[in-house]
C-alpha positions, 0 to 999 in steps of 0.5 A, a space after each residue: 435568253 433575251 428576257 433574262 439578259 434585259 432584266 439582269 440589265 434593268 436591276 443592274 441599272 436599278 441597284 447602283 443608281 441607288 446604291 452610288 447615285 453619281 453613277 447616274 450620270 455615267 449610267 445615262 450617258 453610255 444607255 443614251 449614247 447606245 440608244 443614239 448611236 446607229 447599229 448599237 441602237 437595234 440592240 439595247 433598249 434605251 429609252 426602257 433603261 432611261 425611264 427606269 433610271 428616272 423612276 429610281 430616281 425619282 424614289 430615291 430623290 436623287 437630283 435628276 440634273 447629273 443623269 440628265 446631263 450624262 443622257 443629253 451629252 451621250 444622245 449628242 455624241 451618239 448621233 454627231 458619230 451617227 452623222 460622220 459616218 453618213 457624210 464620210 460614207 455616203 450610200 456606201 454605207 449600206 455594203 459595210 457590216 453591220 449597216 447592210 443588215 438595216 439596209 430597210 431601216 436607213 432606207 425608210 430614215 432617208 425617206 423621213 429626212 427628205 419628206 421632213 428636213 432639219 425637222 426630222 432631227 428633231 422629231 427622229 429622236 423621238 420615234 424610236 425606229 428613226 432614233 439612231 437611223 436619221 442622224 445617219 441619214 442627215 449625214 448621207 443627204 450632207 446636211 451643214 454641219 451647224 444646222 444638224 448640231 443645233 437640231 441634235 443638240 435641242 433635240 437632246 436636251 429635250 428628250 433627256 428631260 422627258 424620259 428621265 425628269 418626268 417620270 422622278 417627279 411623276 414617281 415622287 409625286 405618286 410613289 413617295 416610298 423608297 424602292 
């Protein structure tokens, strides 16, 4: 079932960043905010639908900038809600559906936070397990507010580049057809 449904969503995603290239940016932002934001996060498989966009685009030479901006911008968003909800809730947060369900998955991000700091920000966001679980738990530990925001925001802008810029000028320089 599940097959089928994520491959529906990857020729979903194909088609109209082909067909409208502006969507681009909206496309990315709402894939990397569901790949940033906790408990959406286990469910949709961004970072998949992020390197496909870049390969589309990448094809079809659409400039890369307005879906990079749209993924920066929704991976910031999705982790700063990520982190109120830790800082509101604290340990609470393991009784509320649907975070009791990755009770194992937040604990293992606390463990991560505490081992690597301010740093695990920055590497959380590229280790697909910790993704959505540290900001949470930077929220948890009451982590101020700027360092986190500084770390998410570099962090953003970073994986932005590496999963949509990447793979278009990899696709260019490799495949020069259009899909």
């Amino acid at each position: 079932m599940f097959h089928g449904l994520f491959h529906d969503l990857f020729l979903l995603v194909r088609q109209t960043a082909q067909a409208h290239p502006i969507w681009c940016l909206p496309i990315a932002a709402i894939v990397a905010f569901s790949e940033s934001f906790v408990g959406i996060s286990f469910i949709v498989p961004g970072t998949a639908l992020l390197l496909t966009l870049g390969g589309v685009i990448g094809a079809s030479h659409i400039p890369v900038w307005p879906a990079m901006l749209g993924a920066s911008l929704g991976s910031i968003a999705g982790d700063w809600i990520s982190y109120w909800i830790g800082l509101t809730y604290h340990r609470q947060i393991l009784h509320i559906w649907p975070f009791r369900r990755f009770e194992g998955q937040i604990e293992k991000g606390l463990h991560f936070f505490h081992k690597w700091g301010i740093a695990a920000i920055f590497l959380g966001r590229f280790t697909g397990p910790l993704r959505a679980t540290v900001p949470l738990v930077a929220g948890m530990s009451e982590l101020e507010f700027w360092p986190f925001q500084v770390a998410n925001t570099v962090s953003a802008l970073i994986w932005a580049y590496a999963l949509l810029a990447l793979p278009a000028l990899a696709t260019r320089l490799l495949i020069p057809l259009n899909l």
